[in-house]
TIVO-2410 file (N, C-alpha, C; in nm, 3 decimals):
# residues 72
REC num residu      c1      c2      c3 atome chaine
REC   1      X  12.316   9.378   8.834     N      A
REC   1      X  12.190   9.399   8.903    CA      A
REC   1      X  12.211   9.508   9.008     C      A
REC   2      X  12.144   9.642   9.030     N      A
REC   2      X  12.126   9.717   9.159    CA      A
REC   2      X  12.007   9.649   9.204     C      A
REC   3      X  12.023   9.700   9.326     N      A
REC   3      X  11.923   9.673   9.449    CA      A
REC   3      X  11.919   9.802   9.489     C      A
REC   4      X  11.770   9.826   9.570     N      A
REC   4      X  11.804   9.924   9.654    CA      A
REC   4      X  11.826   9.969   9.783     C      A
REC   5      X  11.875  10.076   9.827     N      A
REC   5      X  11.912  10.057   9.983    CA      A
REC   5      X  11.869  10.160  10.060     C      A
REC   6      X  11.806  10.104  10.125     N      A
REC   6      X  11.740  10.241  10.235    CA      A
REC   6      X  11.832  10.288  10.288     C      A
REC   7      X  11.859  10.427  10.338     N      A
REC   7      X  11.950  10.496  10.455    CA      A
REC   7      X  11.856  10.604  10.519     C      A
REC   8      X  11.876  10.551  10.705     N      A
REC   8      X  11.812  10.613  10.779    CA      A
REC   8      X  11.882  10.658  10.863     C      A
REC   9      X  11.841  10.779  10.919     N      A
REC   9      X  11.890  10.812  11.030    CA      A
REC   9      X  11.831  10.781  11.183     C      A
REC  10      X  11.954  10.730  11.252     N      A
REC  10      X  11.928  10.725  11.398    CA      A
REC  10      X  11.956  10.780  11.492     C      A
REC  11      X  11.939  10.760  11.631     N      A
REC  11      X  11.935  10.873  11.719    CA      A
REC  11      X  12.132  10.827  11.771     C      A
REC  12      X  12.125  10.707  11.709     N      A
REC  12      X  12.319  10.728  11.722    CA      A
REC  12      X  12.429  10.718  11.625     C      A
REC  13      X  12.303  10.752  11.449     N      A
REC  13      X  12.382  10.769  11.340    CA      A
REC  13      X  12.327  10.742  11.213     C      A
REC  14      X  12.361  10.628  11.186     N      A
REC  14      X  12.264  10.603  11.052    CA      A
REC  14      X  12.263  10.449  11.045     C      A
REC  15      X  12.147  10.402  10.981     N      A
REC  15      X  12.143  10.247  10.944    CA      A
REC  15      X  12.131  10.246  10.835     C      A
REC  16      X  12.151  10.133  10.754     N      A
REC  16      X  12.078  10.060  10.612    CA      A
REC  16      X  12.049   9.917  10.615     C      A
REC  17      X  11.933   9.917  10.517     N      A
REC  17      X  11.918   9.785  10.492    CA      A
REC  17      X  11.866   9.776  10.324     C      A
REC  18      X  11.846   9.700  10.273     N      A
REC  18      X  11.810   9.611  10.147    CA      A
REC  18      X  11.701   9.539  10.150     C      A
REC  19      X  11.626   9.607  10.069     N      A
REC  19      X  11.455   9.533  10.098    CA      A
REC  19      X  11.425   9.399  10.039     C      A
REC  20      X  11.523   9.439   9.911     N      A
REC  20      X  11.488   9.270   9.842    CA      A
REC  20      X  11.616   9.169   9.905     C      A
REC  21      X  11.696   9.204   9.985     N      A
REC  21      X  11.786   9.094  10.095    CA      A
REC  21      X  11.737   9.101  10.224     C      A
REC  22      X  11.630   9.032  10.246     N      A
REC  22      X  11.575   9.001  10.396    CA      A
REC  22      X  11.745   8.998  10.491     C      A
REC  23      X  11.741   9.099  10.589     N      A
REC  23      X  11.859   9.059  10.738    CA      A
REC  23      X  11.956   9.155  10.647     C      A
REC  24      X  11.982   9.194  10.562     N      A
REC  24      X  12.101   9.268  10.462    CA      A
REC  24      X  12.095   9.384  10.525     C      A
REC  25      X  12.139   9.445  10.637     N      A
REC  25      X  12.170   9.577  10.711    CA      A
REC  25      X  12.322   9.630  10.774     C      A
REC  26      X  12.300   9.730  10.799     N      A
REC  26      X  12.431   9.780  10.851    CA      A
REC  26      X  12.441   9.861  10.949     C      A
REC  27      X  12.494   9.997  11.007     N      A
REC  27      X  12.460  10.057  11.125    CA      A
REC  27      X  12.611  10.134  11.127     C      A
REC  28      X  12.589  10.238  11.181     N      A
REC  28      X  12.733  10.330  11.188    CA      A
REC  28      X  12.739  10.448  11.220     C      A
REC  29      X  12.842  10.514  11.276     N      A
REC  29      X  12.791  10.614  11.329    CA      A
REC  29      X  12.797  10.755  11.242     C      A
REC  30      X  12.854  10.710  11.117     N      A
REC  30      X  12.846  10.872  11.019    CA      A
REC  30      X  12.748  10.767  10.871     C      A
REC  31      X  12.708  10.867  10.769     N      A
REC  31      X  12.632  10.817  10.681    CA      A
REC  31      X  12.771  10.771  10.593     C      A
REC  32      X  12.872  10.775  10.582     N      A
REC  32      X  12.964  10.750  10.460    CA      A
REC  32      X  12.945  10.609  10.518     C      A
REC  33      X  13.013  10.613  10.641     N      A
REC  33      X  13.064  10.484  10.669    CA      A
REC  33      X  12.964  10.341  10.681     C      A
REC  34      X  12.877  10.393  10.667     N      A
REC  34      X  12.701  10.303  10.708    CA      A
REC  34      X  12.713  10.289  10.513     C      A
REC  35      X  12.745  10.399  10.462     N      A
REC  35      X  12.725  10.329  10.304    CA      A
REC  35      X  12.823  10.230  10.267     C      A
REC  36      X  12.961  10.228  10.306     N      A
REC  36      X  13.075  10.169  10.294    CA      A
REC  36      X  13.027   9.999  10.356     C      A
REC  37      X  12.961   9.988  10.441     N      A
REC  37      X  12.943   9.847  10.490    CA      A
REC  37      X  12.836   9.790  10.467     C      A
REC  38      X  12.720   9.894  10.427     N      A
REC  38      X  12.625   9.822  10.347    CA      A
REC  38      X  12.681   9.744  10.215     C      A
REC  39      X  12.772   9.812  10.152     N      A
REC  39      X  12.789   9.738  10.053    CA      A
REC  39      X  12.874   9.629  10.052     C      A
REC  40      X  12.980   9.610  10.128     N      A
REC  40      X  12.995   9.525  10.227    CA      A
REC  40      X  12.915   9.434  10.249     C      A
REC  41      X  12.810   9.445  10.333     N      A
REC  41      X  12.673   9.369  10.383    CA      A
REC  41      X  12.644   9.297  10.246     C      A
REC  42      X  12.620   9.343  10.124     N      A
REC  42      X  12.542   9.316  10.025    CA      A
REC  42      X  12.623   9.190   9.946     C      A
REC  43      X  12.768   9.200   9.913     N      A
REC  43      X  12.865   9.145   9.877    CA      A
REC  43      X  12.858   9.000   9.917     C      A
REC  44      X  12.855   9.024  10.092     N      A
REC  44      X  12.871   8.895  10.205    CA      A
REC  44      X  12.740   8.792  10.187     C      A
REC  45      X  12.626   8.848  10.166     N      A
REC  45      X  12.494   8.807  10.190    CA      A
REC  45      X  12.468   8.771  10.063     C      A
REC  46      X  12.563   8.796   9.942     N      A
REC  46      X  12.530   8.736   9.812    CA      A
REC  46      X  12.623   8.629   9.806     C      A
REC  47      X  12.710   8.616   9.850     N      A
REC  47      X  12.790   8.513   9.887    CA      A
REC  47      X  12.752   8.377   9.935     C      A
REC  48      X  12.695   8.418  10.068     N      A
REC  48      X  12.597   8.345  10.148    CA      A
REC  48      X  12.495   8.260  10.066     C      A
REC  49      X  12.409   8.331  10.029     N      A
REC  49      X  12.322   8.279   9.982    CA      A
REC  49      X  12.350   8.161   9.830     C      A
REC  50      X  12.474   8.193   9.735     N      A
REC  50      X  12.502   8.098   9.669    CA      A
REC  50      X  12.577   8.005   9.734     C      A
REC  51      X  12.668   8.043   9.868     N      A
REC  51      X  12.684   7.873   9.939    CA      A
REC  51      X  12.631   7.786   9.962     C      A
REC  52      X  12.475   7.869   9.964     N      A
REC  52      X  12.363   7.774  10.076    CA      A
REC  52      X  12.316   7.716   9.962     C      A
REC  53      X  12.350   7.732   9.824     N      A
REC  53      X  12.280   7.715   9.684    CA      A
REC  53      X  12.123   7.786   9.665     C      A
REC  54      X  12.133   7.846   9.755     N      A
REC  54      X  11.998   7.965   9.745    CA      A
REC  54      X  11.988   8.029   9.590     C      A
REC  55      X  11.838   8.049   9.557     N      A
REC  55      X  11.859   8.181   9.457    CA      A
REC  55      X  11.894   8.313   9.483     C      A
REC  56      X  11.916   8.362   9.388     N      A
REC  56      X  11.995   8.517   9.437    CA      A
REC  56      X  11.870   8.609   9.399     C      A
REC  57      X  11.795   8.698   9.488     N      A
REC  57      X  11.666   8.753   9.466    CA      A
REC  57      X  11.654   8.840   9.355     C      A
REC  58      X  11.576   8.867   9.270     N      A
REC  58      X  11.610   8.985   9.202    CA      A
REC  58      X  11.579   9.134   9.257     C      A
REC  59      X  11.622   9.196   9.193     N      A
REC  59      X  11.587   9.338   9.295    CA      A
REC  59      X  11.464   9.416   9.176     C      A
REC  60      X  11.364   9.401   9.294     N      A
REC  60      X  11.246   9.436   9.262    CA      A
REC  60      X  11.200   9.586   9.302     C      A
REC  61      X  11.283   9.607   9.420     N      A
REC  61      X  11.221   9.714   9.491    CA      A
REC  61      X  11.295   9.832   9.426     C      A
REC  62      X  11.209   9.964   9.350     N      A
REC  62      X  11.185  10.069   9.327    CA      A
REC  62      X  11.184  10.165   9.422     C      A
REC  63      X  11.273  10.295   9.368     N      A
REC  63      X  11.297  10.379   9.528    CA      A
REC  63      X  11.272  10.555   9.423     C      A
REC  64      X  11.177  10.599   9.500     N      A
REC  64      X  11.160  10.727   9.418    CA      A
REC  64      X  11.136  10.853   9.578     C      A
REC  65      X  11.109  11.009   9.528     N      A
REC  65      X  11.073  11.118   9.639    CA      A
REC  65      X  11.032  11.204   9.605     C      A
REC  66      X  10.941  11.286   9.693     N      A
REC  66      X  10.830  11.331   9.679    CA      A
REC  66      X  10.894  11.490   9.706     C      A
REC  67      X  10.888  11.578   9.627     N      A
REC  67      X  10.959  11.722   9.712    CA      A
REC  67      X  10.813  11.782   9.766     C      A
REC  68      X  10.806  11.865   9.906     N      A
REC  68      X  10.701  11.916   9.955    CA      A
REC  68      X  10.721  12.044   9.979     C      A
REC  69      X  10.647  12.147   9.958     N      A
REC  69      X  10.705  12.268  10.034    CA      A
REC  69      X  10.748  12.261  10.116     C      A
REC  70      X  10.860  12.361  10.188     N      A
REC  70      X  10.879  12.428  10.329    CA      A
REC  70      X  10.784  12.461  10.428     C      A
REC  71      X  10.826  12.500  10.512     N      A
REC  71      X  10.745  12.586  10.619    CA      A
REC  71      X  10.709  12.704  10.567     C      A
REC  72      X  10.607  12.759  10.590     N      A
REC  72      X  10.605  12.881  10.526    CA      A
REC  72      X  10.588  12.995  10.663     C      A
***
Protein backbone atom coordinates (compact mmCIF):
# COMPACT_ATOMS: atom_id res chain seq x y z
CA UNK A 1 0.00 0.00 0.00
CA UNK A 2 1.46 3.81 -0.66
CA UNK A 3 0.04 6.58 1.08
CA UNK A 4 0.60 9.92 0.40
CA UNK A 5 2.77 12.50 1.95
CA UNK A 6 2.64 16.06 1.92
CA UNK A 7 6.08 18.05 2.15
CA UNK A 8 6.05 21.61 3.15
CA UNK A 9 8.13 24.13 3.65
CA UNK A 10 8.70 26.14 6.81
CA UNK A 11 10.06 29.20 7.95
CA UNK A 12 12.65 26.72 9.95
CA UNK A 13 12.69 23.91 7.27
CA UNK A 14 10.36 21.49 6.20
CA UNK A 15 7.40 19.38 7.65
CA UNK A 16 5.35 16.30 6.56
CA UNK A 17 2.43 14.70 7.27
CA UNK A 18 0.03 11.78 5.90
CA UNK A 19 -3.47 12.62 5.22
CA UNK A 20 -4.92 9.25 5.43
CA UNK A 21 -2.77 8.79 9.11
CA UNK A 22 -4.48 11.41 11.23
CA UNK A 23 -1.14 12.90 13.84
CA UNK A 24 1.43 10.93 11.15
CA UNK A 25 3.97 14.04 10.83
CA UNK A 26 7.44 14.95 11.02
CA UNK A 27 9.53 18.25 10.99
CA UNK A 28 13.30 18.91 10.20
CA UNK A 29 15.43 21.17 9.31
CA UNK A 30 16.59 20.05 5.57
CA UNK A 31 13.87 18.29 3.14
CA UNK A 32 15.99 14.85 2.97
CA UNK A 33 15.93 14.50 6.48
CA UNK A 34 12.03 15.46 7.08
CA UNK A 35 11.62 12.58 4.25
CA UNK A 36 13.83 10.09 6.19
CA UNK A 37 11.49 10.39 9.42
CA UNK A 38 8.40 10.66 7.83
CA UNK A 39 8.86 7.36 6.86
CA UNK A 40 9.90 6.57 10.04
CA UNK A 41 6.68 8.31 11.36
CA UNK A 42 4.65 6.05 9.00
CA UNK A 43 6.32 2.63 10.01
CA UNK A 44 5.75 3.64 13.97
CA UNK A 45 2.08 4.76 13.53
CA UNK A 46 1.35 1.51 11.58
CA UNK A 47 2.63 -0.30 14.30
CA UNK A 48 0.64 1.56 16.73
CA UNK A 49 -2.33 1.25 15.38
CA UNK A 50 -2.24 -2.76 15.00
CA UNK A 51 -1.28 -2.83 18.84
CA UNK A 52 -4.25 -0.91 19.64
CA UNK A 53 -5.96 -3.68 17.22
CA UNK A 54 -7.05 -0.65 15.17
CA UNK A 55 -7.72 -0.95 11.38
CA UNK A 56 -4.97 0.07 9.24
CA UNK A 57 -6.59 3.01 6.96
CA UNK A 58 -6.43 2.58 3.43
CA UNK A 59 -4.75 5.22 1.53
CA UNK A 60 -7.25 7.04 -0.24
CA UNK A 61 -5.70 10.26 -0.70
CA UNK A 62 -4.59 11.13 -4.37
CA UNK A 63 -1.76 13.70 -4.90
CA UNK A 64 -1.45 15.37 -8.41
CA UNK A 65 0.10 19.41 -9.88
CA UNK A 66 -0.88 21.92 -11.71
CA UNK A 67 2.18 23.64 -13.89
CA UNK A 68 1.34 27.58 -14.26
CA UNK A 69 3.23 29.99 -16.18
CA UNK A 70 6.03 32.17 -14.88
CA UNK A 71 6.17 35.70 -14.38
CA UNK A 72 6.23 37.22 -17.41
Amino acid sequence: MKYAIVFERTPSGYSAYVPDLPGCVAAAGSHGRVEKLIHEAVALHLEALRGDGVPIPEASTSVGSVEVPGPR
